[in-house]
C-alpha positions as CSV (number, residue, x, y, z in Angstrom):
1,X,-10.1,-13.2,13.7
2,X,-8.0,-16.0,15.1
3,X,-4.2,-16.6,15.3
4,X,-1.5,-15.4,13.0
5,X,-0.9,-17.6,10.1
6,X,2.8,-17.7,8.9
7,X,3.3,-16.1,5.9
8,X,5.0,-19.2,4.5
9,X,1.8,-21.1,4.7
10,X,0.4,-18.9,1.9
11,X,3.3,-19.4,-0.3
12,X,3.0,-23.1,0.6
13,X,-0.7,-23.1,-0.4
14,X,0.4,-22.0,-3.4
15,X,2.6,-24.0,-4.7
16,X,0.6,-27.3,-3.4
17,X,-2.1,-27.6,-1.1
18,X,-1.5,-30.7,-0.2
19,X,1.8,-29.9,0.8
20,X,0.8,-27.1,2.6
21,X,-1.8,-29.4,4.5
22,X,1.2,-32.0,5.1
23,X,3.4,-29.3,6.5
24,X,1.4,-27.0,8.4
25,X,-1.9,-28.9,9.7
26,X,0.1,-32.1,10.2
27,X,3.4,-31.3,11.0
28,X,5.5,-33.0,8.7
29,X,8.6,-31.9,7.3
30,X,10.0,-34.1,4.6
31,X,13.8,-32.8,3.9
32,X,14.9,-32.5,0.3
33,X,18.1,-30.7,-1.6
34,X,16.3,-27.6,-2.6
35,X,14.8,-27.1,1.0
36,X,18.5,-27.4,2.7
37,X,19.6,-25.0,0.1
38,X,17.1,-23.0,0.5
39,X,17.6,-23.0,4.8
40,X,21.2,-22.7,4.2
41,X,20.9,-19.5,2.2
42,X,18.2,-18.3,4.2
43,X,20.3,-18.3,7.6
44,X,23.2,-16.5,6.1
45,X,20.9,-13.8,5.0
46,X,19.0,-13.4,8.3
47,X,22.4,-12.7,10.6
48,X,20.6,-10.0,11.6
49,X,22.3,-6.4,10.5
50,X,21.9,-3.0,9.5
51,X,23.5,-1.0,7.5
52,X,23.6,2.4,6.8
53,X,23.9,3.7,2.8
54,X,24.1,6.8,1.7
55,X,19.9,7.9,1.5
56,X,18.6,4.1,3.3
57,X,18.6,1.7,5.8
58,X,19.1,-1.8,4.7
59,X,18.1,-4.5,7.6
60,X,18.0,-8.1,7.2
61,X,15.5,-11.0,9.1
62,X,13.1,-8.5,9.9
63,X,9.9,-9.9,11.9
64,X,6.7,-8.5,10.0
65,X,3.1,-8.6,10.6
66,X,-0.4,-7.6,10.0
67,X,-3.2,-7.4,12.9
68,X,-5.8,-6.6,9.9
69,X,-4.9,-9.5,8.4
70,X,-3.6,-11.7,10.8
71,X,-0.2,-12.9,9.1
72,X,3.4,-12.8,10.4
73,X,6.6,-13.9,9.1
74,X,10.4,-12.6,7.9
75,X,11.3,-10.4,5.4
76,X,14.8,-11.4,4.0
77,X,15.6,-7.6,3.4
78,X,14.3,-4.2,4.0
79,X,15.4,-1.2,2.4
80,X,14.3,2.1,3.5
81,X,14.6,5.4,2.2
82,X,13.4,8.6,2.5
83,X,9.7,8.4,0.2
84,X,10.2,4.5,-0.1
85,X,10.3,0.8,1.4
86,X,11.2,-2.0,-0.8
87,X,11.0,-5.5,0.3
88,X,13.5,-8.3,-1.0
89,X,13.2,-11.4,-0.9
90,X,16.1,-14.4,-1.5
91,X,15.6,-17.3,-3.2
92,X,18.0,-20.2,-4.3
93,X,18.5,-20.4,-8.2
94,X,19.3,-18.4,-10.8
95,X,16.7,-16.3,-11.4
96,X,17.2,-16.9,-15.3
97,X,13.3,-17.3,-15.9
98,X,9.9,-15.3,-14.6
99,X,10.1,-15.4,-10.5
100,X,7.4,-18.2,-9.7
101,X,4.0,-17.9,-7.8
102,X,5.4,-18.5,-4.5
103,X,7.8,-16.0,-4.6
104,X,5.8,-13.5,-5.6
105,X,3.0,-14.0,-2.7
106,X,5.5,-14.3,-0.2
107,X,7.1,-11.2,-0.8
108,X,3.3,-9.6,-1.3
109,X,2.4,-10.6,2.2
110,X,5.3,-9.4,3.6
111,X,4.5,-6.4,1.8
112,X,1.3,-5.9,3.0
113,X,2.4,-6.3,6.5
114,X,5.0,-3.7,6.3
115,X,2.7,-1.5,5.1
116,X,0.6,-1.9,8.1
117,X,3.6,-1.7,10.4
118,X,5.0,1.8,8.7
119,X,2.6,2.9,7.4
120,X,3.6,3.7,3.8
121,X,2.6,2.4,0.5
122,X,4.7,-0.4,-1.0
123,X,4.6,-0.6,-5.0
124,X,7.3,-3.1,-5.7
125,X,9.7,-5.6,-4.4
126,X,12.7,-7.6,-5.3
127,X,12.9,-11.6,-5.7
128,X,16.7,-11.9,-5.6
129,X,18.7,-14.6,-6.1
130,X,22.3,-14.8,-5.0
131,X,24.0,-17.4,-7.1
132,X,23.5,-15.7,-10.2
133,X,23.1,-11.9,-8.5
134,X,19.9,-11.4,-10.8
135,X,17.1,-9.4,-9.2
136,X,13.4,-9.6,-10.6
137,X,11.0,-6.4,-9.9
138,X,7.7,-7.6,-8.6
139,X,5.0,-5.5,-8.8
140,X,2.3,-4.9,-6.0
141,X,-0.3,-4.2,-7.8
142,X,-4.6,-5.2,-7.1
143,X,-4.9,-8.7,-8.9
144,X,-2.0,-9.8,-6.5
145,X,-3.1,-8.2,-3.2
146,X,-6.8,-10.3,-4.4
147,X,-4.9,-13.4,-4.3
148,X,-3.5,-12.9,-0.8
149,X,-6.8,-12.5,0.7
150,X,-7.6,-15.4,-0.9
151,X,-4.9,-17.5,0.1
152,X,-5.7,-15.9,3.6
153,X,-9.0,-17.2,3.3
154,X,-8.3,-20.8,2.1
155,X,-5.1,-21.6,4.2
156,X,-7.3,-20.2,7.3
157,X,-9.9,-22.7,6.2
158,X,-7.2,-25.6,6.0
159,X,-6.2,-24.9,9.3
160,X,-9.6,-24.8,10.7
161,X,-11.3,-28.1,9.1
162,X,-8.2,-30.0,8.8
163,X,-9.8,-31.4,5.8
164,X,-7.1,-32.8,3.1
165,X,-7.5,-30.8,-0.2
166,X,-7.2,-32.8,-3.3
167,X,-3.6,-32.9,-4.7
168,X,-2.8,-32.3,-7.8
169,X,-0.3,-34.1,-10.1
170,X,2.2,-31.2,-11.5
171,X,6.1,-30.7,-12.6
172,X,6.6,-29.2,-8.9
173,X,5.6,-32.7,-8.1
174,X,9.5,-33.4,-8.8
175,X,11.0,-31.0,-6.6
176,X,8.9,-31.7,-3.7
177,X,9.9,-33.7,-0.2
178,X,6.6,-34.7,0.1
179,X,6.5,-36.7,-3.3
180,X,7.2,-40.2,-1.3
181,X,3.9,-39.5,1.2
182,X,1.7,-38.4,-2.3
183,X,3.0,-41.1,-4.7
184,X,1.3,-38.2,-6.6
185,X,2.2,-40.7,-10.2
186,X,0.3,-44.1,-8.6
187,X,-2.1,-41.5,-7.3
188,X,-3.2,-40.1,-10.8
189,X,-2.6,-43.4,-12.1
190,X,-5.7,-44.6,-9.6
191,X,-7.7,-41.7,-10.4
192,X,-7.8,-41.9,-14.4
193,X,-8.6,-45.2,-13.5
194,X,-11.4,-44.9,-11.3
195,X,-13.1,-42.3,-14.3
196,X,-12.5,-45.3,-17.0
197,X,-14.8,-47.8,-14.7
């Protein structure tokens, strides 16, 4: 089937292509505010630990992966109990709105592959965010296990062609380190000019 592909590539896909194309087929990585946040918080939480409560385990940067589906990453948090697994993943924010796309199919990947690995049945996780201490329940449920083998599929595909996708101008434009390579603004300027010729 070929070599693992980082779970963080499908979350990448997600929230831009392009960026994922940048990033991952390319090699670029384009620093930014909310990405050194976002490494910062991550390396705290990954001091690797476990921790022993009451009827769980609880570890923390735990290596996951699926041979059916050939993806690998790290789960922020693991809890185990006795008839349950729940994945949580951090994220930098506050958590005071609906936990976005990328979020969501990371921890759904990582989900999948701890299934695999224990195999149990995982019907929720946590996106958790540690400024605010607000968690958001994420289901597991079909439509998003669908998109994961479809991000499987495309990001796969990406990898393999090293064809560009088309970008697409959108508010996570904004937020993005990659917004200076894009010029995603001139670039939609160009394009609604080219369809007016």
């Amino acid at each position: 089937m070929g070599e693992f592909l980082p779970i963080s590539s499908l979350s990448a896909y997600e929230y831009c292509p392009y960026s994922c194309f940048l990033s991952f087929v390319c090699g670029e990585d384009k620093e930014n505010f909310y990405k050194i946040e976002g490494r910062i918080l991550h390396r705290k939480v990954h001091q690797r630990f476990k921790m022993l409560r009451e009827s769980s385990v609880i570890m923390t940067g735990v290596y996951v992966f699926s041979k059916r589906k050939c993806i690998s990453g790290i789960v922020d948090m693991v809890i185990i109990g006795f008839d349950k697994v729940i994945p949580v993943e951090f994220k930098r924010g506050k958590g005071n709105r609906i936990a976005n796309t990328t979020s969501t199919v990371q921890l759904a990947a990582q989900s999948i592959c701890l299934e695999e690995m224990l195999n149990c049945h995982i019907d929720y996780g946590y996106v958790y965010y540690p400024q605010t201490q607000v968690k958001k329940l994420i289901e597991l449920n079909e439509k998003l296990r669908r998109r994961i083998d479809e991000l499987i599929i495309k990001v796969r595909d990406l990898f393999e062609t090293r064809n560009p996708p088309d970008f697409l101008f959108s508010n996570r434009c904004v937020k993005c380190g990659f917004k200076n390579i894009c010029l995603p603004e001139v670039s939609l300027k160009l394009k609604n000019k080219a369809l007016t010729i």
